[in-house]
Steps between C-alpha positions, in 0.01 A plus 500: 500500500618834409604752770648261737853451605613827420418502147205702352469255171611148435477418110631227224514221636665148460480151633699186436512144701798380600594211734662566807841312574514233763126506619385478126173668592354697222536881501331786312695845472351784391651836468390860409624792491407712836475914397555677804372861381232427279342321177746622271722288306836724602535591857675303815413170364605115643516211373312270856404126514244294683509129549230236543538116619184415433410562179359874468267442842731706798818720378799620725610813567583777238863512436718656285706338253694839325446818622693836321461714713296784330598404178186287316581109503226295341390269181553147738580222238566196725604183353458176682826283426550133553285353760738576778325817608750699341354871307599751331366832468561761248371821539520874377609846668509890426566823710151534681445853323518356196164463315458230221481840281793626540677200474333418188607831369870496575436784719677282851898413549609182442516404884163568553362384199360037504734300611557131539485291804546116575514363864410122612364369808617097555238377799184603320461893517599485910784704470704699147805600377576814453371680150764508239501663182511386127380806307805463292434137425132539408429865381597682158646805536210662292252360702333763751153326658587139660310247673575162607173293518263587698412160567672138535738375265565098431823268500427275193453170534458370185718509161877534462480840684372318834655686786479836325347789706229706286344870603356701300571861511428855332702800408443830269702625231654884454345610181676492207759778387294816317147372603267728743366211746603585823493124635248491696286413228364100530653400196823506648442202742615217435558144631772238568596207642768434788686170488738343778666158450702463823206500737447965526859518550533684156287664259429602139275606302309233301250671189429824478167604364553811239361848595362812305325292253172651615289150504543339817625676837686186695487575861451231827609170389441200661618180427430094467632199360235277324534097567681503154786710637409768309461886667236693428479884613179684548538873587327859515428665170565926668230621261629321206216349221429201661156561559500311814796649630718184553761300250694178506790359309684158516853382513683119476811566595396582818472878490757620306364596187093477435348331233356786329440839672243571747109495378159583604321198757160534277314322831606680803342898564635665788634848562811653494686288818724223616418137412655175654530133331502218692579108319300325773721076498442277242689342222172491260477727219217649644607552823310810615681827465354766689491857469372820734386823479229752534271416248276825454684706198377844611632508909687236678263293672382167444794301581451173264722178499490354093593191405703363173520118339707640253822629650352868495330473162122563596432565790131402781267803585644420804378462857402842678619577894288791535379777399737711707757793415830248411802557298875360542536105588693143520391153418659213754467133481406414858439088407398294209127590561532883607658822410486847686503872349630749673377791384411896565169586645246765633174637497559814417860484330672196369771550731368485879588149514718233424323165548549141486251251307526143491326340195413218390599356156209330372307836607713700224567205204075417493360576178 
C-alpha cells in the first residue's frame, strides 16, 4: 500500500520464484520501486523487496535492495538463475532531478543521465550485493532514454543457448544530424535485448530494434521462451500505429537477433502501458503462454490475463480481474496448476496499490 514505510508511492513491480538453499522451501520475491517524494517517475527513488514463503498469502517486511541516495534507482529486472536460489537483478538510475524529458532531449550530463546496474542476491532475495555498473557494457553512446525491463527476465532452458540470461530493455535515440525533432518525440524509442552467458556476471546487448522509422514506438519489453526454445518479445507500442498499442517479435537464436522486426499483436487492445509474459511449464507445443495488461484501450483499468496456444501468435480475450484502476505488472509461476500477478491497483488511480493475486490456470486457458 502506498504511503507506508516512508515512501509516498510504490510503483512497477516484479516477482520471480526462486528456491531457497538448504531448506528448499519455495519463495516468491517481489520488488518495486518505493518513491519517497511523490508519484513521479524522477525523484528520491529505491529499488525495495518483499518476500513471501507461502506462496503470495503473508509477505515480510519491506526492505531495500539498492537505494541511491536521492538519485532515482528503478526499472527492477530480476532474473531467477539455476535453482539454487541464486538472482540477479538489473536495474536503471539517473540524478533524481532529472525528468525522462530532459534526458530524452540531451539536455542532462552524462553522470546523471540512465545508467546500468547489475547486483545478485545468492540465498533467495534475503540479503544483495552491492549495485554495480555496466552502462558501458550495455548502452550506445547515442542512446539517451534507457530502461532495463520493467519486469522478469528468463535463463533459457531450452536450445543450444540454454543457460543464457534474456531481458528485454528500451532506450531512445538522439535525432539525426540536420533534423528538427528534439527527441522527445515517441518515434525515437526503441527496444533491445540484454544477453548474459556467464550467469549476470557480464552483459551485452543482444538485437536492437531500429528507431525513427515512424511505425512502431518499442518501449517495455518483456520476455519468454516458448517450449520450442524459441523467445518471443511482446512490448509497448508509445503511440506508434498499432492500433492496440502493443507489438511482438520473435528470435531463435535466443535473443540476439529477431526474426523479422517488431509487428502489430492484431488480438490484444490495451492502452499505452507495461505488459508481462509468462511461459507457464510444459514441454507441449501448446503449452499456455500467458500475457497481462489493462485491457480497456482508452484509461488503464481492466487488468486482463490473455492466453496464447501459439507461442504469441493469437492471442484469448483473456480472463478479467476487475474492473479496477490497474496498470504496471508481473506474471509468476507459483506451481504446475497456479500462477500469481502482481500488479498495480486503486480505485481512484492505478497506482494506490501493489497487490498480489494467485490464479488459477485452468481459470485463464478456458475457452
Amino acid at each position: 500500500m502506498s504511503g507506508r514505510d516512508g515512501y509516498d508511492t510504490f510503483r512497477i513491480p516484479a516477482v520471480v520464484a526462486v528456491r531457497e538453499p538448504g531448506s528448499g522451501r519455495d519463495v516468491l520475491v517481489a520488488f518495486a520501486e518505493g518513491r519517497r517524494l511523490g508519484k513521479a517517475d524522477h525523484g528520491d527513488v529505491d529499488v525495495v523487496r518483499r518476500l513471501s514463503y507461502d506462496g503470495g498469502c503473508t509477505w515480510s517486511e519491506l526492505r531495500p535492495v539498492a537505494d541511491a541516495g536521492p538519485d532515482t534507482l528503478g526499472n527492477p529486472a530480476p532474473v531467477a538463475v539455476g535453482d539454487g536460489g541464486r538472482l540477479v537483478l538489473l536495474t536503471t538510475r539517473n540524478g533524481g532531478d532529472a525528468t525522462e524529458s530532459a534526458i530524452m532531449t540531451g539536455k542532462v550530463a552524462p553522470e546523471d543521465g540512465r545508467r546500468v546496474f547489475v547486483q545478485s542476491s545468492p540465498d533467495a532475495g534475503a540479503t544483495w550485493s552491492a549495485p554495480r555498473e555496466i552502462t558501458a557494457q550495455v548502452k550506445r553512446a547515442d542512446w539517451r532514454w534507457y530502461a532495463t525491463g520493467p519486469g522478469h527476465g528468463v535463463e533459457l532452458t531450452a536450445g543450444p543457448d540454454a543457460g543464457r540470461l534474456v531481458v528485454g530493455a528500451n532506450h531512445s535515440v538522439a535525432p539525426a544530424d540536420g533534423s528538427t525533432d528534439t527527441g522527445a518525440e515517441p518515434r525515437h524509442y526503441a527496444g533491445h535485448s540484454l544477453l548474459s552467458d556467464d550467469g549476470g556476471e557480464t552483459w551485452r546487448i543482444g538485437y536492437v530494434d531500429v528507431a525513427g522509422d515512424g511505425t512502431h514506438h518499442v518501449n517495455e519489453t518483456a520476455v519468454a521462451q516458448l517450449p520450442d526454445g524459441t523467445v518471443y518479445f511482446n512490448a509497448r507500442d508509445q503511440k506508434g500505429s498499432a492500433p492496440g498499442n502493443r507489438v511482438h517479435a520473435w528470435s531463435r537464436d535466443g535473443g540476439a537477433t529477431l526474426d523479422a522486426p517488431f509487428e502489430e499483436v492484431a488480438s490484444i487492445t490495451a492502452p499505452p502501458v507495461q505488459g508481462s509474459l509468462l511461459q507457464v511449464s510444459g514441454d507441449a507445443a501448446d503449452a499456455p503462454l500467458l500475457m497481462a495488461s489493462p485491457a480497456d484501450p482508452r484509461d488503464r483499468t481492466w487488468m486482463t490475463v490473455r492466453t496464447s496456444r501459439d507461442g504469441g501468435a493469437t492471442w484469448s480475450d483473456g480472463y478479467r480481474l476487475s474492473d479496477a484502476k490497474a496498470a504496471y505488472s508481473d506474471l509468476v509461476r507459483l506451481d504446475d496448476e497456479h500462477v500469481g500477478i502482481l500488479y498495480e491497483t486503486g480505485s481512484t488511480t492505478p497506482y494506490e496499490a501493489i497487490r498480489f493475486t494467485p490464479l488459477p490456470v485452468t481459470s485463464l486457458t478456458t475457452d
